[in-house]
Structures are given as C-alpha cells and as structure tokens.
C-alpha positions as CSV (number, residue, x, y, z in Angstrom):
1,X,29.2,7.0,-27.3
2,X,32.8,6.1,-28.7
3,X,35.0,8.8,-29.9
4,X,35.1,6.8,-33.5
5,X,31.0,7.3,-33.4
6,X,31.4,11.0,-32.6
7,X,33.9,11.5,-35.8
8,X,31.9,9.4,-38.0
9,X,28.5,11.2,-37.1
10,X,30.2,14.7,-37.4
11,X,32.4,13.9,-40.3
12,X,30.6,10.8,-42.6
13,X,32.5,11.4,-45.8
14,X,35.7,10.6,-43.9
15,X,37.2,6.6,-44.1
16,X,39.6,4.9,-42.7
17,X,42.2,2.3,-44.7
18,X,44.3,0.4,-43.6
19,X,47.8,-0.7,-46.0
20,X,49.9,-3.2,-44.3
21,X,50.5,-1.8,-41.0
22,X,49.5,1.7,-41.2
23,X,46.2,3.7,-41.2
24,X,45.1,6.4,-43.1
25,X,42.5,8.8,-42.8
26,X,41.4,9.9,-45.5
27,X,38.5,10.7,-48.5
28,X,38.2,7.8,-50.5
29,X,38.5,9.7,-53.9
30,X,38.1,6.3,-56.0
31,X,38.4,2.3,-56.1
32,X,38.1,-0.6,-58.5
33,X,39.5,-4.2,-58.2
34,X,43.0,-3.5,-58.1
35,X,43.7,-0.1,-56.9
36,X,42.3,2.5,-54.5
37,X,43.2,5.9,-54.6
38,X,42.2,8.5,-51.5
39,X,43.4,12.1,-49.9
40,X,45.2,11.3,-47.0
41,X,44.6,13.5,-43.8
42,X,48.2,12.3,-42.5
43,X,50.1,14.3,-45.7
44,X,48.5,17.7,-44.8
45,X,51.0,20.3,-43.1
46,X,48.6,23.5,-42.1
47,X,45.3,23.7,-40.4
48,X,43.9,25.9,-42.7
49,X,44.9,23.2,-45.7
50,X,43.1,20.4,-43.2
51,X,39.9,22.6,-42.6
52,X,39.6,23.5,-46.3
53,X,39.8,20.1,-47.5
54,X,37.0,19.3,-44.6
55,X,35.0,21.9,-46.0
56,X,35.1,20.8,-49.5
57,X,34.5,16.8,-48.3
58,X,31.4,18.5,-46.2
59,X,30.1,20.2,-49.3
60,X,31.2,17.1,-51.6
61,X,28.6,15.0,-49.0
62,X,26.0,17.0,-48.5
63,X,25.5,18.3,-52.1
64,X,26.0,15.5,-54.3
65,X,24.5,12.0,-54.6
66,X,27.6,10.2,-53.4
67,X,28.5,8.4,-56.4
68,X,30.3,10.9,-58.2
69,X,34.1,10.8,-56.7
70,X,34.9,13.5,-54.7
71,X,37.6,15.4,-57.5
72,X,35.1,15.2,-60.2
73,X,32.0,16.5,-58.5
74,X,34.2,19.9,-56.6
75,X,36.6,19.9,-59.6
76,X,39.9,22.3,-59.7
77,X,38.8,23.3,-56.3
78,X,40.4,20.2,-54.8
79,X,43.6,20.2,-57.0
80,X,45.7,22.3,-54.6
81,X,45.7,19.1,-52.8
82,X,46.9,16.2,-55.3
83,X,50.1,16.6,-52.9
84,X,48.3,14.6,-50.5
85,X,46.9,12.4,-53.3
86,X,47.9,8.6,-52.6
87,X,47.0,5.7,-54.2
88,X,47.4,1.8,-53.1
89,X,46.7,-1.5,-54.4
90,X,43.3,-3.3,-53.3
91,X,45.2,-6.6,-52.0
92,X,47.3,-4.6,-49.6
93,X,44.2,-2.3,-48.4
94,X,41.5,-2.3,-46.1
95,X,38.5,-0.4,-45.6
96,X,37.8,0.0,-41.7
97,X,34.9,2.5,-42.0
98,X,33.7,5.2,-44.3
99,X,32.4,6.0,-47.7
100,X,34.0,4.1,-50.5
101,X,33.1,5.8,-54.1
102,X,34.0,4.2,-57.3
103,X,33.4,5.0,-61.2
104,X,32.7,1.5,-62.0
105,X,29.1,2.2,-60.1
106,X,28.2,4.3,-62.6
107,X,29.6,2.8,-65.7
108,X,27.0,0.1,-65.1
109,X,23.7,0.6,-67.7
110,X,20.0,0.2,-66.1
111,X,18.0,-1.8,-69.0
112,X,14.6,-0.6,-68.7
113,X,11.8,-3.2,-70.5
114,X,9.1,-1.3,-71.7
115,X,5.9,-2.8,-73.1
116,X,4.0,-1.3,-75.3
117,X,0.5,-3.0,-76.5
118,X,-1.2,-1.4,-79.8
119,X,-5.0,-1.9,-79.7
120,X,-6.6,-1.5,-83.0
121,X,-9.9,0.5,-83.5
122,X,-12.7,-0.9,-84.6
123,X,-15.3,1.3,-85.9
C-alpha cells in the first residue's frame, strides 16, 4: 500500500490541487466553472490549528451528506481559519485526488412527474 492510499483512507475529505507548479493540500471548501476556493494545509502555522481543522473536516465528512460545503455545514466554527482561505481560478487548477464540493449541485431542481388517474364511481 502507497503512502497516498494510507492518507486518503485515513483522511478522505482531504484533496489535493494543483495551480501551476505548486500543490496544495487542502479541503475543497467550493468550485464552479471559473473558480475554486479550498483551506490550504500549507498556510497553517501550529499543530493544534492543523489538528483542529482535521477534526472539523472529520466531523464535516462523517456527519453530513457531502454536498453541503464544508463552511456552511460546521459554520462559525471554521472561521478562525479564513487566514488559510485561498481561492484560484478553474483554468489554472487541477484536482489530483479528493472530494470536490460545489453549490451548483444543489441549486439544480429534481422534477418529479406524478400521475394521478381519477376513476369515477358508478353505483
């Protein structure tokens, strides 16, 4: 087993992007077509700031249905770290592993058809 598979099995909310020449590890916090915007692990100066933000990606994972962003589903819990907030545009990015969350996902309506048949009495 790689050491990429061991961090992605212990820690599957984290992603990886890369912007030009540099990678980032990071939460995806949110993308569209032109920009994506994601906490980056490499902006973080203490351990306990880095094992705090794990936590709240851990509970952001494992307690929510994945669509919702990660700063709208923990809420003002994760705004000690907008710090480490950074956001770049789509045609310089690439994803190279990880979770990618967007709002537009849940913007989009599910029609539902429903038939309904009225059957008259006769008596």
């Amino acid at each position: 087993m790689k050491l990429t598979d061991k961090f992605r099995e212990n820690f599957p909310f984290i992603s990886c992007v890369r912007c030009r020449e540099l990678e980032h590890v990071c939460i995806i916090q949110n993308h569209d077509e032109k920009i994506m915007t994601f906490y980056d692990f490499g902006k973080i100066k203490t351990d306990s700031e880095l094992k705090h933000l794990l936590d709240l990606g851990e509970t952001w994972w494992y307690e929510s249905n994945r669509k919702l962003p990660i700063n709208i589903f923990i809420g003002n819990k994760i705004k000690c770290f907008q710090f480490c907030l950074t956001t770049v545009a789509m045609k310089d990015a690439e994803v190279l592993f990880g979770p990618v969350t967007s709002l537009n996902n849940l913007l989009t309506k599910r029609i539902k058809r429903r038939q309904i048949q009225l059957i008259r009495k006769t008596d």
